[in-house]
N, C-alpha and C positions, 0 to 999 in steps of 0.2 A: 460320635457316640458309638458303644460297641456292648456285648452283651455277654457274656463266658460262652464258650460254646457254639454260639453262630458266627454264621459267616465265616470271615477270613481267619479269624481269630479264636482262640481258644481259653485265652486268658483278659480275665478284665484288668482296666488299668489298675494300677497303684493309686491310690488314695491320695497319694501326693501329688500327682501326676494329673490327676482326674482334677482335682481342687485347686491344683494350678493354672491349666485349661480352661475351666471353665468362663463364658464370659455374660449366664445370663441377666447377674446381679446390675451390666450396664447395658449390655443389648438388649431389653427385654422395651427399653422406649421406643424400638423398630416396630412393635407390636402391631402396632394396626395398618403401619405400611407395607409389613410382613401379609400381616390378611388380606392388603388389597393385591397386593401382588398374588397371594395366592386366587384370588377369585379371577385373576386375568389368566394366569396359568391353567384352568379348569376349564375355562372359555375355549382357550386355546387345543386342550386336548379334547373337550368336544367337539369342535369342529374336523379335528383330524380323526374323529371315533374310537377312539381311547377311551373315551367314559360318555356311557349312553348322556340323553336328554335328561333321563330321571335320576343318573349316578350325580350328573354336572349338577343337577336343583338341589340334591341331598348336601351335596359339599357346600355349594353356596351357605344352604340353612345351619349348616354344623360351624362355618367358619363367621356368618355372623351373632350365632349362639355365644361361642366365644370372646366375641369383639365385645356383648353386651358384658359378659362376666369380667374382662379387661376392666371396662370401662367403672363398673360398678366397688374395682375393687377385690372379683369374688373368686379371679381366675386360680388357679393353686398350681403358683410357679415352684417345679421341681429342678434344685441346684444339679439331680445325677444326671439331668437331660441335657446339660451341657449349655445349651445357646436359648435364644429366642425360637430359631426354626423348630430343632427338635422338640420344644415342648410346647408347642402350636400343631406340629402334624402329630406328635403321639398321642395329644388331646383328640383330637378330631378322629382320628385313627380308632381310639377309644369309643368313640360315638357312632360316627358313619363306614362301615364296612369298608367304602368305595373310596374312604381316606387313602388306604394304605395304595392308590394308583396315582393319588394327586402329582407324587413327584418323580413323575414318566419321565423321562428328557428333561430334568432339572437337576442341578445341583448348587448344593449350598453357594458355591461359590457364585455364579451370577444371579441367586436367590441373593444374598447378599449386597451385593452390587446393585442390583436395581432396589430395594430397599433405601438403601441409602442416598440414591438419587430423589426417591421418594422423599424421604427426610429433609435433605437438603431443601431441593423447593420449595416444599413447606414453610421451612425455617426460612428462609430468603424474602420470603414473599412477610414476615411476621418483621425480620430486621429492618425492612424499608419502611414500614408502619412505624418502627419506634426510632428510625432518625427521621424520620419526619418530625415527629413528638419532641426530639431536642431542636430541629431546625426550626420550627415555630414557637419552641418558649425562648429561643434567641432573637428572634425577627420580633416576638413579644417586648423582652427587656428592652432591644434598640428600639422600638419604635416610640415605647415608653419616654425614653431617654433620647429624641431625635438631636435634641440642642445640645446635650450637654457633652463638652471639649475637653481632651484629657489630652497629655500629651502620648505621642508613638513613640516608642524606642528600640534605638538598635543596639548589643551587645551590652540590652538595661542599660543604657542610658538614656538619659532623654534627650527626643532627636529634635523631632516637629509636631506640630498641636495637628491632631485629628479629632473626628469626633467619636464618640463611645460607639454610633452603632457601625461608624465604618470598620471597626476592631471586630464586633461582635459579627458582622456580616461577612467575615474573612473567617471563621469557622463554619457557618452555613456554607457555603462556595469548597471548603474542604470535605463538610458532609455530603453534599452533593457531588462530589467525587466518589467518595463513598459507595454510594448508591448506586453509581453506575459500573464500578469493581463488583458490588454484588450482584446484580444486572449479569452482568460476562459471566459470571460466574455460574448465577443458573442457565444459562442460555447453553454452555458444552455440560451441563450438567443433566442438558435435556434431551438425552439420548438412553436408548432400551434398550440393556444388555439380557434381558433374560430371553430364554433360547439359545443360548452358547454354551449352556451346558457346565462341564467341568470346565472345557478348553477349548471343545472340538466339535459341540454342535450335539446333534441329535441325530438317527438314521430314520428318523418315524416322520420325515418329511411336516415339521411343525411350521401351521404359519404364524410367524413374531408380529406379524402386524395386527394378526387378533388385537394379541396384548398390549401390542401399541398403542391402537385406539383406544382401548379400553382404559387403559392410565393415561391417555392424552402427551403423550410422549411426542417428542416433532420428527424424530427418527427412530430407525434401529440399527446398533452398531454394526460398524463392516469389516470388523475382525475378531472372532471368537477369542484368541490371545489377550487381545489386547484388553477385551471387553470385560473378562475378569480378571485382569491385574491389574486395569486402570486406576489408579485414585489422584488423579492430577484435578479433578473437579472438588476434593477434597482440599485437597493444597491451593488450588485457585480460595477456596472459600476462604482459609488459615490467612490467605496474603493480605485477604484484603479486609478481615477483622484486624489482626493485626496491625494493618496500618490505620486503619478506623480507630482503633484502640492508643494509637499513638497522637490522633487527632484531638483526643478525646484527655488523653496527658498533658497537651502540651495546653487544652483550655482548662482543664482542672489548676493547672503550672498559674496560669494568667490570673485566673482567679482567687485560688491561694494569696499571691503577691498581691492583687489588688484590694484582698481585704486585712490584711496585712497593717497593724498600726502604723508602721512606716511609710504606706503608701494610704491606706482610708477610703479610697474612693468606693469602696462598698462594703456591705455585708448581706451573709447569707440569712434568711430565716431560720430564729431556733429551731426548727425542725430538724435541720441539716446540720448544726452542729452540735457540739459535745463539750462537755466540762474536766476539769481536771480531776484526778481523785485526790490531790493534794492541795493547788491553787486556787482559790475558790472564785478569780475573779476571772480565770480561762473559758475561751470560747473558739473551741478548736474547729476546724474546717475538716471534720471527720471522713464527710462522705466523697469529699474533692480528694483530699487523699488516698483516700480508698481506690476510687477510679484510676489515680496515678499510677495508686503500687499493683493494679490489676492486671495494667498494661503491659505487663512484664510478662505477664501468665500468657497471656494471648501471641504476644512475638515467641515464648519459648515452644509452645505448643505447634506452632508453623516449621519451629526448627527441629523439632521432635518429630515428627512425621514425614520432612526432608530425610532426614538421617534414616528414619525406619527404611523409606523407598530408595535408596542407593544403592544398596548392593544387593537389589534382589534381582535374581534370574525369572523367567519368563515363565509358567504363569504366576498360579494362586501359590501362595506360601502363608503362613500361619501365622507368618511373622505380622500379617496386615491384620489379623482381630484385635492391631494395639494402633489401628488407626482410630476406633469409636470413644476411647475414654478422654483422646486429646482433644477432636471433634466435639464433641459433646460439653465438655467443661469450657472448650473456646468459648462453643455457638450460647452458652447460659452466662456465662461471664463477661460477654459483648453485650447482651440485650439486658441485665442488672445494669451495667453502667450506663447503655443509653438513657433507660429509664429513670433512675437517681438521680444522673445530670439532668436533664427535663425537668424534673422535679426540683431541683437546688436551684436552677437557672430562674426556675418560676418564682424561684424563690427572694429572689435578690433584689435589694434597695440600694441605690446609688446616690453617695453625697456629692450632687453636682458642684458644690461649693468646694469641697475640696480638691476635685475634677481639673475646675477651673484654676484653681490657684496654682496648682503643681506645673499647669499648661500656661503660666502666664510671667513666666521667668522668658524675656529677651533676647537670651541667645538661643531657644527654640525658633527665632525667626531670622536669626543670621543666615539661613540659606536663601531665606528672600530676601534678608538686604544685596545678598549676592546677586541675585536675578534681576532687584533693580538697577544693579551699575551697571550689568551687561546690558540694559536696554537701552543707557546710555551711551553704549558703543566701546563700553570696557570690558577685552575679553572674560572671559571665565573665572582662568587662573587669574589672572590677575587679579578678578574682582576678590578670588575665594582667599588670597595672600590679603586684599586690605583689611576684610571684613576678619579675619583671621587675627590679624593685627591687632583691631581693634576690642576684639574679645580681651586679647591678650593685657592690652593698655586698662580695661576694664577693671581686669581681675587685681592688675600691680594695684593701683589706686584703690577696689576696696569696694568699688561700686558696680553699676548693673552696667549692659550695653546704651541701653537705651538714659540712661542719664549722660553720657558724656558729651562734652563740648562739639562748638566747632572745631575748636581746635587740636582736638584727641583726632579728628581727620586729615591732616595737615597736605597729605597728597591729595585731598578729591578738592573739586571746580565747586563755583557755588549749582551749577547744576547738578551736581553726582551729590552733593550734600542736600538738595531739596528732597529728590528722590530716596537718598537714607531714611530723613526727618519723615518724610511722609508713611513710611511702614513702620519707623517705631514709635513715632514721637507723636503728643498732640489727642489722644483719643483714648479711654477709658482700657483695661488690660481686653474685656469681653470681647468690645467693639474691633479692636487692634488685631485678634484672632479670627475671629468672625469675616473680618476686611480679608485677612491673605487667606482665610478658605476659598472666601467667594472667589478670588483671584485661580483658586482650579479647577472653575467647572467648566471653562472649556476642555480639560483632559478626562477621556473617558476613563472611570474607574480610578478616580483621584478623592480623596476623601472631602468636596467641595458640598456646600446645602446641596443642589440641585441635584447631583451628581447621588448623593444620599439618600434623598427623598425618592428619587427616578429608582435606584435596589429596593426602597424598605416596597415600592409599590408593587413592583415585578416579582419579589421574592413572595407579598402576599398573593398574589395571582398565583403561581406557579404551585406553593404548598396551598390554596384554597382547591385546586384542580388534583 
């Protein structure tokens, strides 16, 4: 900001120019991290004697006069003041005298900087509260639905019968990836740049650590350059909403398709969906979609902020006040869809009847008639060429795997043909799926009862804590 006549300059901007610039219409949510940093900054200049004991209490009272009129509503943001700072110190400035010394050895730019570290935090610590809140209305639905068997698929098709919450518990294990990308990410996010000035510090011999402690910071940065042109903790955050955002697509994808006429195995509560304005018998999956087409926002916003920081030279450039609107629409349009998913998720009934039936087509268990002729001492391949075959002999004829003869086997021993008969033949579809579950609780992380029941327990342990 600049004034006709002072300082450097003689001429105010151009009105174009000024209204271009400006950015307090979306920095102004830095507000109260703006305050706190400035109440550290005060601290800091009065211990170096820069501003008495009673100038440092005046600032305090002036800067949380303003936090209340923020707060209330009542602040009166002016667009010519450019930013959030400027019309934070010209407030105060207005009130307390001893304003106009607050920004001794500070400039906007790692004013800036630590703000948004500030921010960020905050926000981090609020995004692992709300995947929590999806990872517990999913550990809710499986646990709900412990029995009920649906088939897995690879490249949609269908492969092998799992159960519903081993599917739903392979988004929990994704979230909690999640969670620990956002972890890292406030972790180098928790470092103090303010006391670096423009670029280069201060010569009034300022101690940072004041301000350290005082914001509870775990360090203070070791390079003034670097300190305010850094936004890699920015782009750490972008990466890993972004890929959260895509976690978050590809379960919205799942459930879409699964409530899906063609597949049935669920739906959402009216709440979550929407009607046609034409069809009157539609029941659209609104808010899954939504999340879908959000996800897009969230990766282009990480690439938008790549692209900004690429060709910038060393330090501050101007060009970085268009990191806050990518930031900020991410960090709002990550925690809307964690929260709507939670809530849809909660939302949902599952037709285990339908579940079952789709999972109890036969050649979902051809990979175990395979398993059982190699235990008969017939290689692999070879088992995976008979069992192949027989598919094949299946479908010419018109009928299932599991109806064909002895003699649709015509190479297997009467042993390799008991061992067939015994995984498809002879027992109810339920029971026949249930049997080669239980056949994988010896493998850790196989979707077997045991194996299911032992996640639904540890996952409520781990989200109870």
């Amino acid at each position: 900001m600049r004034a006709a006549g002072k300082g450097r300059f003689r001429q105010r901007p151009d009105p174009v120019a000024e209204k271009f610039s400006r950015s307090v219409h979306f920095d102004r949510r830095l507000a109260h991290h703006d305050l706190e940093g400035s109440r550290a900054h005060a601290a800091v200049l009065a211990k170096a004697g820069i501003l008495s004991r009673k100038e440092a209490a005046a600032i305090r009272k002036g800067l949380d006069r303003i936090e209340a009129e923020i707060s209330r509503g009542k602040f009166r943001w002016k667009d010519s003041l450019e930013d959030v700072h400027m019309n934070i110190e010209a407030a105060l400035t207005a009130r307390i005298a001893a304003g106009a010394k607050l920004h001794t050895g500070r400039s906007r730019n790692d004013q800036v900087a630590t703000d948004l570290r500030l921010w960020i935090r905050e926000t981090i610590r609020g995004d692992e509260k709300a995947v929590c809140g999806l990872q517990r209305a999913l550990l809710g639905l499986a646990d709900r639905n412990a029995e009920v068997i649906l088939p897995g698929y690879t490249h949609l098709q269908r492969a092998q019968p799992v159960f519903l919450a081993h599917h739903l518990l392979a988004y929990v294990e994704m979230l909690e990836r999640d969670k620990g990308r956002l972890r890292d990410a406030a972790r180098r996010a928790d470092v103090l740049p303010l006391g670096s000035g423009a670029l280069a510090g201060s010569t009034l011999g300022l101690d940072r650590n004041v301000a350290r402690k005082f914001l509870g910071f775990r360090e203070v940065t070791a390079n003034s350059m670097d300190a305010v042109s850094d936004r890699d903790f920015l782009v750490e955050y972008l990466a890993a909403v972004a890929l959260g955002g895509v976690h978050l697509s590809r379960l919205a994808e799942d459930l879409i398709l699964f409530s899906s006429s063609e597949f049935g195995f669920l739906k959402f509560g009216e709440a979550f969906t929407t009607g046609s304005s034409l069809m009157p018998q539609k029941r659209n999956p609104d808010m899954a979609e939504l999340v879908r087409g959000k996800s897009g926002r969230l990766t282009g916003h990480l690439v938008s902020l790549l692209t900004l920081l690429k060709g910038l030279p060393l330090t501050y450039n101007r060009d970085l006040q268009e990191d806050k609107e990518a930031v900020f629409d991410a960090a709002d349009t990550w925690r809307s869809s964690l929260e709507v998913m939670a809530a849809a998720v909660a939302s949902v009934q599952v037709d285990a009847g339908a579940c079952l039936y789709a999972a109890s087509a036969p050649e979902l268990l051809a990979t175990d008639v395979a398993d059982a002729l190699v235990r008969t001492g017939i290689p692999f391949r070879r088992a995976h060429q008979l069992v192949g075959a027989a598919v094949r002999a299946a479908e010419e004829k018109g009928t299932r795997m599991d109806r064909l003869e002895r003699g649709d086997w015509p190479e297997l021993n009467e042993r390799e043909w008991r061992e067939v008969s015994a995984v498809l033949q002879g027992v109810s579809p339920s029971a026949r799926l249930r049997k080669a579950l239980v056949a994988r609780d010896a493998v850790v992380g196989a979707p077997a009862p045991g194996q299911v029941r032992f996640q639904l327990r540890r996952w409520a342990k781990i989200l109870r804590s």
